[in-house]
C-alpha positions in Angstrom: 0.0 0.0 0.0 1.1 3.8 -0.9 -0.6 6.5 0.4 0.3 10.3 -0.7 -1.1 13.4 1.0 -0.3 17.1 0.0 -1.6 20.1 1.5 -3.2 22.0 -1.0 -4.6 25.3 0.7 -4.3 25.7 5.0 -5.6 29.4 6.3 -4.1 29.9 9.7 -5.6 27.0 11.9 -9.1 27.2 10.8 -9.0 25.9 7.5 -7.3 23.4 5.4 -7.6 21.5 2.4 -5.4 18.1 1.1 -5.2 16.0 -1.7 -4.6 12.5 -1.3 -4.0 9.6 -3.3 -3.4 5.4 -2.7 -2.8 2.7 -4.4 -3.1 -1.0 -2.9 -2.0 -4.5 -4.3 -2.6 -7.7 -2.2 -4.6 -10.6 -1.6 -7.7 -8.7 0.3 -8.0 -5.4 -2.6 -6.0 -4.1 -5.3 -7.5 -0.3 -5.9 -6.4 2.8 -6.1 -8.2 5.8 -4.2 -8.4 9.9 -4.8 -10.0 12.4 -2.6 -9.4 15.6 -0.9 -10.0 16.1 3.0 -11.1 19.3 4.2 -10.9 20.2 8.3 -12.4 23.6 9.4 -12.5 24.7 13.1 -9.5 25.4 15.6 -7.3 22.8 14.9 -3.1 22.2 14.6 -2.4 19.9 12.3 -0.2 16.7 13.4 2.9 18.2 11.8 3.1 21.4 13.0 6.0 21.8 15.3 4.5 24.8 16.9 5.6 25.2 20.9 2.4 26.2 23.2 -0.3 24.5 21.1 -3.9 25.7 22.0 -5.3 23.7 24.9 -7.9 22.1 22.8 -8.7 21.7 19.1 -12.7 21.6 17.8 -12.8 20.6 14.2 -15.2 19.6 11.7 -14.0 17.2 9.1 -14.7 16.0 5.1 -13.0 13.6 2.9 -14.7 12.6 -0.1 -13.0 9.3 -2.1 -13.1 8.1 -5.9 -12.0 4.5 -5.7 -11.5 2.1 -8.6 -11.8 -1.1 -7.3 -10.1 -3.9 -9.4 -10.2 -6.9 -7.0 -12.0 -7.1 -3.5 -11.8 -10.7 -1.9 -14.1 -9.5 0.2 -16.8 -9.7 -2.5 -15.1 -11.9 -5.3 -13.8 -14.4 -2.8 -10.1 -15.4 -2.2 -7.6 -15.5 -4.8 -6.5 -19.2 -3.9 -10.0 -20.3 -2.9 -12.3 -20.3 -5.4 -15.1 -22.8 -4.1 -17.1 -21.0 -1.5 -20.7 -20.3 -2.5 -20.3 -16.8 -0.5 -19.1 -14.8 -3.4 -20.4 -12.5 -6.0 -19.2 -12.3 -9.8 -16.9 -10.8 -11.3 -19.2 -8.6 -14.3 -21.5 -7.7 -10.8 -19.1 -6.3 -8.7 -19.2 -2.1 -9.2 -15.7 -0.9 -10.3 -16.1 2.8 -9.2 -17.2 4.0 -6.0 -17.8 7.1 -4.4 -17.2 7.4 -0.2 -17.2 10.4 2.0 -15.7 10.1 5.7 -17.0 12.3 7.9 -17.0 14.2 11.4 -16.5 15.9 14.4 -13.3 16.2 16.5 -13.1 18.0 20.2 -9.5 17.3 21.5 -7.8 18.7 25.1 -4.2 17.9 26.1 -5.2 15.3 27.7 -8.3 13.3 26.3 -10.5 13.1 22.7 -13.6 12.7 21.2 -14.2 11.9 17.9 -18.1 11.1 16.2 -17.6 10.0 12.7 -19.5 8.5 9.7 -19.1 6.9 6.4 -21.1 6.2 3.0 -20.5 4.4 0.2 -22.1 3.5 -3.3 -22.9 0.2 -3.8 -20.3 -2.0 -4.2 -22.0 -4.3 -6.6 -25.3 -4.1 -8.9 -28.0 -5.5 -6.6 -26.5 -4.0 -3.4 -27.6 -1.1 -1.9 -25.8 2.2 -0.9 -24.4 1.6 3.1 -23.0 4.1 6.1 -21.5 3.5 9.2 -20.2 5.4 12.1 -18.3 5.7 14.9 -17.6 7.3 18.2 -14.0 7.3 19.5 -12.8 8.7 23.1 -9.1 8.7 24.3 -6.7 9.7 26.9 -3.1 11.1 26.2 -0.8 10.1 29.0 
């Protein structure tokens, strides 16, 4: 797997804008993925090397995907094992998909709390559209 990100456009902490781009081979998927992420809030981003950071961060959070998808064991089945029933075929699986990752971050020094959510397209020609979510608390020590 290689994974490229590149700030495109950043306006002081409250706004930034990336491009990012990966491409997978293996057993599990072979795609390759483009999208930009957007964050707008109070936020530092991981790399800055700023000293006195601000004692929290509050950010909302985009990142919209284009993925062409040429193998998915998870659908097509293994690339060794070829006899379970469980699978679905090759001219029904959906080559291009669209996802968008999304949320809401609230950080301290000390702790986080993340709420996020995903959507897809449909993965394959009878399957339906799907989302998912998340919530995510931490502590920094």
């Amino acid at each position: 797997e290689i994974n490229y990100e590149q700030q495109l456009l950043r306006f002081q902490n409250y706004f930034l804008l990336q491009g990012n781009g990966r491409l997978r081979l293996g057993t599990l998927n072979t795609d390759a993925s483009v999208g930009i992420a957007t964050m707008i809030g109070l936020f530092t981003a991981d790399w800055d090397n700023k000293v006195g950071k601000p004692k929290y961060q509050f950010y909302l959070y985009s990142q919209p995907l284009l993925s062409f998808n040429a193998y998915d064991a998870t659908l097509q089945g293994g690339v060794f094992n070829h006899d379970t029933p469980y699978t679905i075929s090759t001219n029904n699986v959906r080559r291009l998909t669209a996802q968008n990752n999304y949320g809401i971050v609230i950080q301290t020094r000390t702790m986080f709390f993340e709420y996020s959510r995903s959507v897809i397209t449909r993965e394959f020609n009878t399957g339906r559209a799907a989302g998912w979510g998340g919530i995510k608390i931490g502590f920094k020590f």
